[in-house]
C-alpha positions in Angstrom: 58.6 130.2 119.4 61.3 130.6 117.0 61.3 129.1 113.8 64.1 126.2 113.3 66.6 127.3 110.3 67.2 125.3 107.3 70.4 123.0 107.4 71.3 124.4 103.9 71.5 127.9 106.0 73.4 126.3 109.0 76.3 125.0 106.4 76.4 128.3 104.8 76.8 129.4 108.1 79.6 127.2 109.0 81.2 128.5 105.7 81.9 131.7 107.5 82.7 130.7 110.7 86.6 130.5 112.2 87.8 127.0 111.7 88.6 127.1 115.3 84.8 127.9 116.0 83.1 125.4 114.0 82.6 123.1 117.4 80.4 125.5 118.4 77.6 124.1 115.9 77.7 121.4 117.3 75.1 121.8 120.0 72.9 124.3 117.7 72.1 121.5 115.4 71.7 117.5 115.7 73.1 117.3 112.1 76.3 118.8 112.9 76.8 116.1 115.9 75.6 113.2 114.0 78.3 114.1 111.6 80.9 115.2 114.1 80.5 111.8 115.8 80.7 109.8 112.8 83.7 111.5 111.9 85.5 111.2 115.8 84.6 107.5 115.5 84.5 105.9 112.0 87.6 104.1 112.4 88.5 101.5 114.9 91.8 100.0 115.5 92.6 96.5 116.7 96.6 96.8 117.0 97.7 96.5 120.7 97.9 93.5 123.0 97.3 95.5 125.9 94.6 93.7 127.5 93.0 96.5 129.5 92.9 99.0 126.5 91.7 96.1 124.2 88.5 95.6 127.2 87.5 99.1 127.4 87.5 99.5 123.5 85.2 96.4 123.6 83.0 98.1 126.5 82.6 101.5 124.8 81.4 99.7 121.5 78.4 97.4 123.0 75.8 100.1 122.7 74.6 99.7 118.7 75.1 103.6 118.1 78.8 103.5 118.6 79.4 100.8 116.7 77.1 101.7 113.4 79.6 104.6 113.1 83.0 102.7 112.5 83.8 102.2 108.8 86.7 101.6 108.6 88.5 98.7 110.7 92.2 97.6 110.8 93.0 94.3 112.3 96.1 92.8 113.8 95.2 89.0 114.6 98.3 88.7 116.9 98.1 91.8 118.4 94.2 90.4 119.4 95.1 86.7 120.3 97.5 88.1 122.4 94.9 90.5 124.1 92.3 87.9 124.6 94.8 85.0 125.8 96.7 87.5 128.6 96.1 87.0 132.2 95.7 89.9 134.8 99.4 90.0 137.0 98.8 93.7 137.4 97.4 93.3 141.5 100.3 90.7 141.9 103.0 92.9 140.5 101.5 95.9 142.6 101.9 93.8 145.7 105.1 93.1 144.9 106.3 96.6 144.3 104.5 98.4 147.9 106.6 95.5 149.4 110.2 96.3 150.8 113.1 94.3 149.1 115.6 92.8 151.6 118.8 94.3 150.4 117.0 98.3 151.1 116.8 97.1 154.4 120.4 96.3 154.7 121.4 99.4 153.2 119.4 101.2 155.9 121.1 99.3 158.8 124.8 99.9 157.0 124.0 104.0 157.1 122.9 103.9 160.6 126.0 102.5 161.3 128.1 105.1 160.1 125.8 107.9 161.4 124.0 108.9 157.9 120.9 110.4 158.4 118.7 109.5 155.2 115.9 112.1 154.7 112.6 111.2 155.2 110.2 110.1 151.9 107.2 110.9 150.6 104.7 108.0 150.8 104.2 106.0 148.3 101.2 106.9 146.2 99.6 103.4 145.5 99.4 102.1 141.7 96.1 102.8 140.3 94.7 99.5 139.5 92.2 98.5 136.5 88.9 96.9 136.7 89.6 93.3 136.7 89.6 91.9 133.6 86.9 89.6 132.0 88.0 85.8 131.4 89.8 85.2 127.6 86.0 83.3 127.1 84.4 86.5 127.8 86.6 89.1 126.1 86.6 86.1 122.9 82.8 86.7 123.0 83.0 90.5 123.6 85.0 90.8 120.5 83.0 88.1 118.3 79.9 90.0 119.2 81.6 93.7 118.6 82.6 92.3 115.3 79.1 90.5 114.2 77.6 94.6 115.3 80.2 96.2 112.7 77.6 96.2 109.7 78.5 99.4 108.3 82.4 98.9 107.7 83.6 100.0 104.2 87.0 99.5 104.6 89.0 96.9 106.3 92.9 96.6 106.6 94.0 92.9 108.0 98.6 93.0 109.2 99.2 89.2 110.0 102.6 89.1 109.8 104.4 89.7 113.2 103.9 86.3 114.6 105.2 82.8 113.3 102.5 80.3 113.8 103.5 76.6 113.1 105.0 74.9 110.5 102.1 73.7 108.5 99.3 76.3 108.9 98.8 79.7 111.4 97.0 80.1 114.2 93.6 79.4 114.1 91.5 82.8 114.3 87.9 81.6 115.6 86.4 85.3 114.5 87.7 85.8 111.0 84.1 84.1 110.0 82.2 87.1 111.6 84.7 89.4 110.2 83.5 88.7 106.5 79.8 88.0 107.6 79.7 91.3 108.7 81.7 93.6 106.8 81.8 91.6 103.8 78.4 92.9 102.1 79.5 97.0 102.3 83.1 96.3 102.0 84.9 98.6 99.3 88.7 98.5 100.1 90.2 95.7 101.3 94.2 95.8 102.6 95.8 92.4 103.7 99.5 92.8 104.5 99.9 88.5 105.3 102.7 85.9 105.2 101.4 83.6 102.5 101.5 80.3 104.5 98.2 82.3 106.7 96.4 83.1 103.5 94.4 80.5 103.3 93.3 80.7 107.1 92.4 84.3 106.4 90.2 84.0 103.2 88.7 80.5 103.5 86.0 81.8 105.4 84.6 84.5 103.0 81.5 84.9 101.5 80.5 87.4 98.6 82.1 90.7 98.6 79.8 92.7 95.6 81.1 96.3 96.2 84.9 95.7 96.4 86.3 98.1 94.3 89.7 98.5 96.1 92.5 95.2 97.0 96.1 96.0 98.2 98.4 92.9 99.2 101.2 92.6 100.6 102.4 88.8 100.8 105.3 87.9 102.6 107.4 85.2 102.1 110.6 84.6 104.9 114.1 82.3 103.2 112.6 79.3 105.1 108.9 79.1 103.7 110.1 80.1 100.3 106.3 79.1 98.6 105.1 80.3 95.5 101.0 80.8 96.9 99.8 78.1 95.1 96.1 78.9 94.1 94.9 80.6 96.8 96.1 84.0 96.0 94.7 84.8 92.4 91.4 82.5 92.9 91.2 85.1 96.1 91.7 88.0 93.9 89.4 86.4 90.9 86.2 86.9 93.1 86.5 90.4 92.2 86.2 89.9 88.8 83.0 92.7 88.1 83.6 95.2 90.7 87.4 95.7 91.1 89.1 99.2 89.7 91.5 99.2 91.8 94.9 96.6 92.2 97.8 96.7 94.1 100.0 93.6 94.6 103.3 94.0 96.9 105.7 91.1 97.4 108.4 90.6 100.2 110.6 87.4 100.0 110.8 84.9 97.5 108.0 83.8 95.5 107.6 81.8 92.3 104.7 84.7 90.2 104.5 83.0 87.2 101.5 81.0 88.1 99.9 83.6 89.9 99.6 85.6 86.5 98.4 82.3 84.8 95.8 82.0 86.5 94.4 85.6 87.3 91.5 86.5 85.1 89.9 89.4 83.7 88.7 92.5 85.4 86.4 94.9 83.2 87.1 97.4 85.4 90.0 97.5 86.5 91.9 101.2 85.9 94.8 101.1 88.6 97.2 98.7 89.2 100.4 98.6 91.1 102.9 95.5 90.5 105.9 95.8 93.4 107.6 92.6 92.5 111.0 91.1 92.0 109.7 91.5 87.7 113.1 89.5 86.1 113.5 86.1 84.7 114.8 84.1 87.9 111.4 85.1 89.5 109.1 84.9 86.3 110.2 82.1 84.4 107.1 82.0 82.3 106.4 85.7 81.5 103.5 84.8 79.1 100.7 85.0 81.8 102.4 88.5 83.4 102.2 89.6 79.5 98.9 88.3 78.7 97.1 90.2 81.8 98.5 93.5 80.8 96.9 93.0 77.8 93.3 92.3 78.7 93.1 95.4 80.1 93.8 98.1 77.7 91.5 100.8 80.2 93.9 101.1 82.6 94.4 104.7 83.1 97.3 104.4 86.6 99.8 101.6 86.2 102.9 101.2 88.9 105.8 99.3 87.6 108.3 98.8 90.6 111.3 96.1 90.2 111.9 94.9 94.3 114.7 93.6 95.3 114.9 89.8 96.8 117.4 86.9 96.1 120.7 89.1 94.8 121.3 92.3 92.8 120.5 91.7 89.0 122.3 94.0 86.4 119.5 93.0 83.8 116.2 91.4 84.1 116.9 88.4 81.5 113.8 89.5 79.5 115.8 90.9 76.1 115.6 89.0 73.2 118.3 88.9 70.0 116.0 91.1 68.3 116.1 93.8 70.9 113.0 93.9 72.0 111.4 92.6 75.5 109.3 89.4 76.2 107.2 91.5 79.1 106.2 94.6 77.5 106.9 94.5 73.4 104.0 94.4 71.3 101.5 95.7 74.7 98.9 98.7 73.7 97.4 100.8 77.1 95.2 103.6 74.8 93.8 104.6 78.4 97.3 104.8 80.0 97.8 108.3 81.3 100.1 107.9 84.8 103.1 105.6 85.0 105.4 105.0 87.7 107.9 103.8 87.1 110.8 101.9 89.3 114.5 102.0 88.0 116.3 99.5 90.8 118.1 97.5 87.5 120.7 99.3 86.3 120.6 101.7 83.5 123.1 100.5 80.8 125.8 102.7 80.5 125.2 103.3 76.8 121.7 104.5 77.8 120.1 101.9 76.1 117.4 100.0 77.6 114.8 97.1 75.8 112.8 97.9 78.8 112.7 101.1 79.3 112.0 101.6 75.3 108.9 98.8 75.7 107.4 100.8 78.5 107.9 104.1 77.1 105.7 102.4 74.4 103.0 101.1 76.8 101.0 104.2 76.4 101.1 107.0 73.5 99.1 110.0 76.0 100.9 109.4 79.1 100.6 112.7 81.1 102.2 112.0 84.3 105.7 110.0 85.1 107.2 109.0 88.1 110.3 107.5 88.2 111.5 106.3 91.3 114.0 103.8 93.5 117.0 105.8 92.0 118.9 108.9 92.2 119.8 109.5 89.0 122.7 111.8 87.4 122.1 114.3 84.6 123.3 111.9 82.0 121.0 109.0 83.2 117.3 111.6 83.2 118.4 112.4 79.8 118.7 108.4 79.0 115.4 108.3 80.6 113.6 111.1 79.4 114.6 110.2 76.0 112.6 107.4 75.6 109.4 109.2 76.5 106.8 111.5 74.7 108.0 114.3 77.3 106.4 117.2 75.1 103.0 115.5 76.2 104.0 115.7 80.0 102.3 117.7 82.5 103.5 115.9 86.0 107.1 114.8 86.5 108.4 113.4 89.7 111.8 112.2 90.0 114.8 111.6 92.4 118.4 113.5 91.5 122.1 113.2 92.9 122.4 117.2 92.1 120.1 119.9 91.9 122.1 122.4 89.3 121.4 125.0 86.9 121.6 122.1 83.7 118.8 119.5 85.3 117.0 122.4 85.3 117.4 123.2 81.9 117.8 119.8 80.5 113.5 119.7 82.2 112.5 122.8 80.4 114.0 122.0 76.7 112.7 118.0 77.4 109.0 118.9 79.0 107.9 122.3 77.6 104.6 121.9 78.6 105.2 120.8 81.9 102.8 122.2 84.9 103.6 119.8 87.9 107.5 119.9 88.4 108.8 117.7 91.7 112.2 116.6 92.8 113.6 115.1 95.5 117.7 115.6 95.5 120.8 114.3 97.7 123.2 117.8 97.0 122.3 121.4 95.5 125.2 122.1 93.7 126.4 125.4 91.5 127.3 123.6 88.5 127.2 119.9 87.4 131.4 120.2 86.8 131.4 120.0 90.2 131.2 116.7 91.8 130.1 115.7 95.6 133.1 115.2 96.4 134.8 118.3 95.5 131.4 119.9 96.9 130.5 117.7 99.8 127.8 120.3 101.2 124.9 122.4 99.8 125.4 125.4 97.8 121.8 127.0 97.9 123.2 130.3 97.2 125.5 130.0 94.3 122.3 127.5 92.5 120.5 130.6 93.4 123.3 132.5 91.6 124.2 130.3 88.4 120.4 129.6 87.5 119.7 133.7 87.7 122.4 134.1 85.8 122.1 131.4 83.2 118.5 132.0 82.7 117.6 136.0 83.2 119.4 139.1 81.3 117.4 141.7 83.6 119.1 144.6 81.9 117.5 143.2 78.5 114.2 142.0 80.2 115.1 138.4 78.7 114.0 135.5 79.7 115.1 131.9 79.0 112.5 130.0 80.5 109.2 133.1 79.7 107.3 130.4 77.6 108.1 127.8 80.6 104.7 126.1 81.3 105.8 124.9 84.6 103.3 126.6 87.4 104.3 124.0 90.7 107.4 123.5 91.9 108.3 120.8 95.0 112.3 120.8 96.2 112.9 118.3 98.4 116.1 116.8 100.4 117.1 115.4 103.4 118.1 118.0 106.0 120.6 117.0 109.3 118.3 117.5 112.2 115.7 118.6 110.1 114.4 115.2 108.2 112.7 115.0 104.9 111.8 118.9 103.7 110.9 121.2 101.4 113.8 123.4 100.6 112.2 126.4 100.1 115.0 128.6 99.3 116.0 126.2 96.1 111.8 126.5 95.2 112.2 130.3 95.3 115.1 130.2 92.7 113.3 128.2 90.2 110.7 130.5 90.7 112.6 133.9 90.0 114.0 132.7 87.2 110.0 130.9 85.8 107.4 133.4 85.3 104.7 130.7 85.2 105.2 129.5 88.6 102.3 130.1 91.3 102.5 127.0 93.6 105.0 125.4 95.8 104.7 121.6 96.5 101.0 121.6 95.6 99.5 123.9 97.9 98.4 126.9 95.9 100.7 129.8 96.9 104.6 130.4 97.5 104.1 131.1 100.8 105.3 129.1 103.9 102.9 126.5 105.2 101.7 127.9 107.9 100.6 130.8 106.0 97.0 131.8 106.1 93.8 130.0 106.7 92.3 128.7 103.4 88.0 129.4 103.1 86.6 126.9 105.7 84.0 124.4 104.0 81.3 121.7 105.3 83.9 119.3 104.8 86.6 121.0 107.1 83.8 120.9 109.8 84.8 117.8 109.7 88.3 117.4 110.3 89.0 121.0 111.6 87.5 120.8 115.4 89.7 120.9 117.7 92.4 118.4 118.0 90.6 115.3 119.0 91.9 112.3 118.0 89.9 109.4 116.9 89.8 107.2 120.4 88.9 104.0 118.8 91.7 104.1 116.5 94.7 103.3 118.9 
């Protein structure tokens, strides 16, 4: 009999194996099915109000083993009320269909009449038919008891938003107290995207959540609920206190945030955050709390500083004082800070100067990476920008430009000398900055080419402006007519003639197109390499 390899020799194995042969180990070893089938079936989707779908999704998950696997779970309440409620027409409508309508058979007698001969046709091939549905009492228990076997989900995502519900509270989910009994003790990333008048329904009902270490919300506010939250939102968030790292707050409509920042507390963890809020003084009247919170947390390492657009277009968020400095961010400390993003929807003052831009600049002294988005800006607003930055300290800088020419270029080398991650996303690629869009209403790939290899490289000299260029990734991207949102490829290759340093395009390692090569397989891409399955409980 022959003796059973180790499993550290079967994933060395895999190692060498074609990644379009790695399902082959599959029935060589139970280790490589127990993870192939946790991988095909970790997540499960509740999104469509199909009730026939929604029943065999509840079938296939009865048996213990399936459902152990899932971890991670999105919910759409709506989308499952509207499952469980719906009543099988399907064998009426079929009926009514293999029937013959009264006005063919008037047509028919009409061409008889004048001596057309209609061909004969094909039978009718009957509608397949579904197994009758359960009662809504049975497919309500199906999915209570479904949910109440889920005890290994790690990550839960809840959209309640798509449905109106009544005026004074939504409607009542009978299952989101087995949702939190069950998930709730291995939960580690938690994603509500909720109007605010259903928070309360959603999170009265939950227990202790120890291992959170993740929370995105989105809360949504329409014109005719305008609501501030009241308490629910940061108590909600406040039960997270020792475990969180991880914030993201998102809001849509118009809310009142002052008191929301009063009364969130402290998070000793906490090393990301993400603030996508209307941040101006007709929204924050009291910007003591907002202020306050930034500065209990001086570890934050990733913060995300997006200005959203709700009630009108400001020119200037009302936060500069005489003095010129800015009641939000003046006098703030992040040591830790290291990524900022940064959103640039107000305005930039013509003169170029900014009291916010100059307070946030001043958040962090070791920032590493910026991102500034929600704006294409022109060559004279990056240098506004840039300006107010430690850019010598840079080694990642995203932004989005009206014109990709020679001088933006060059303005990025003299302001970030150090830089090694390099990405833009432009509207026009243009041969000179003289040249506006509307004297140059299309691309001019070739003569960028042209101007930047001639502004930047004296072959005949072997001299090179940009040699001590530490820039080695490059990502050039625009929107293309019938194309969509791309790399431009040919703009990546002139930066890269013209910088030495360069040996990646848009992160991925080589210059090469996409499709070129097969990188080394590993244990992990046995994972998400086999075949093309999808995931079938995630639908």
């Amino acid at each position: 009999m022959m003796k059973a390899l180790p499993l550290e020799l079967w994933f060395q194995i895999a190692d060498l194996l074609h990644p379009q042969d790695l399902y082959k180990l599959i029935g060589v070893n139970r280790t490589f099915f127990e993870m192939i089938m946790n991988e095909v079936y970790d997540h499960l989707s509740f999104i469509t109000q199909e009730p026939h779908m929604f029943s065999e999704k509840l079938k296939a998950l009865q048996g213990p083993s399936m459902a152990e696997r899932v971890r991670v779970l999105t919910l759409w309440p709506s989308a499952v009320r509207d499952a469980i409620k719906a009543i099988d027409h399907e064998v009426a409508k079929a009926s009514e269909r293999a029937s013959s309508p009264k006005p063919m058979l008037y047509l028919q007698k009409v061409e008889k009449l004048f001596g057309h001969v209609r061909p004969p046709e094909r039978p009718m091939t009957p509608p397949r038919l579904h197994d009758p549905l359960p009662s809504p009492q049975e497919r309500l228990e199906m999915f209570t008891n479904t949910l109440r076997s889920l005890r290994n989900v790690e990550e839960l995502e809840v959209n309640w938003y798509l449905d109106n519900g009544s005026k004074t509270s939504a409607w009542h989910v009978p299952f989101f107290p087995d949702v939190w009994s069950s998930t709730g003790h291995k939960l580690r990333k938690l994603t509500l995207d909720i109007q605010l008048f259903k928070f309360d329904d959603v999170v009265r009902s939950c227990g202790s959540m120890p291992l959170v270490e993740e929370l995105y919300l989105t809360l949504r506010c329409d014109s005719a609920r305008g609501s501030s939250g009241g308490t629910a939102v940061p108590y909600f968030i406040n039960k997270f206190g020792s475990t969180l790292r991880v914030l993201s707050i998102k809001t849509i409509g118009h809310q009142e945030l002052s008191a929301m920042f009063q009364l969130l507390g402290t998070f000793p963890l906490l090393t990301n955050l993400a603030l996508v809020m209307p941040l101006d003084s007709y929204h924050l009247e009291d910007p003591s709390g907002f202020s306050r919170f930034l500065r209990d947390h001086p570890a934050l390492r990733v913060l995300c500083l997006r200005y959203a657009r709700c009630c009108k277009d400001f020119t200037d968020d009302g936060f500069k004082t005489h003095d010129g400095q800015h009641k939000l961010y003046s006098g703030i400390l992040l040591p830790a800070l290291r990524c900022l993003e940064l959103g640039l929807r107000i305005p930039i003052p013509h003169d170029g100067k900014s009291a916010m831009l100059n307070s946030v600049a001043r958040l962090g002294k070791e920032i590493t990476s910026l991102t500034l988005t929600d704006r294409s800006l022109t060559l004279t607003e990056v240098k506004s920008v840039l300006r107010y930055f430690p850019t010598y300290r840079l080694r990642k800088l995203s932004l989005f430009a009206q014109l990709l020419s020679p001088q933006l270029i060059d303005v990025l080398a003299k302001s970030c000398p150090d830089l090694n991650s390099l990405s833009l996303d432009v509207q026009t690629v243009v041969r000179t900055e003289n040249e506006t869009v509307e004297r140059q209403p299309s691309d001019d790939v070739p003569g960028f080419t042209e101007a930047l290899s001639r502004w930047a490289v004296d072959y005949e000299n072997d001299w090179w402006r940009y040699r001590t260029w530490l820039l080695a990734d490059i990502s050039i991207m625009k929107w293309e007519f019938k194309v969509g949102h791309t790399h431009n490829h040919a703009c990546m290759n002139a930066v890269a003639s013209v910088v030495p340093s360069v040996r990646s395009f848009a992160g991925r390692g080589h210059m090469g197109p996409p499709t070129d090569g097969l990188p080394k397989p590993t244990t992990r891409r046995l994972l998400t390499d086999l075949d093309t399955r999808t995931k079938p409980l995630d639908t």
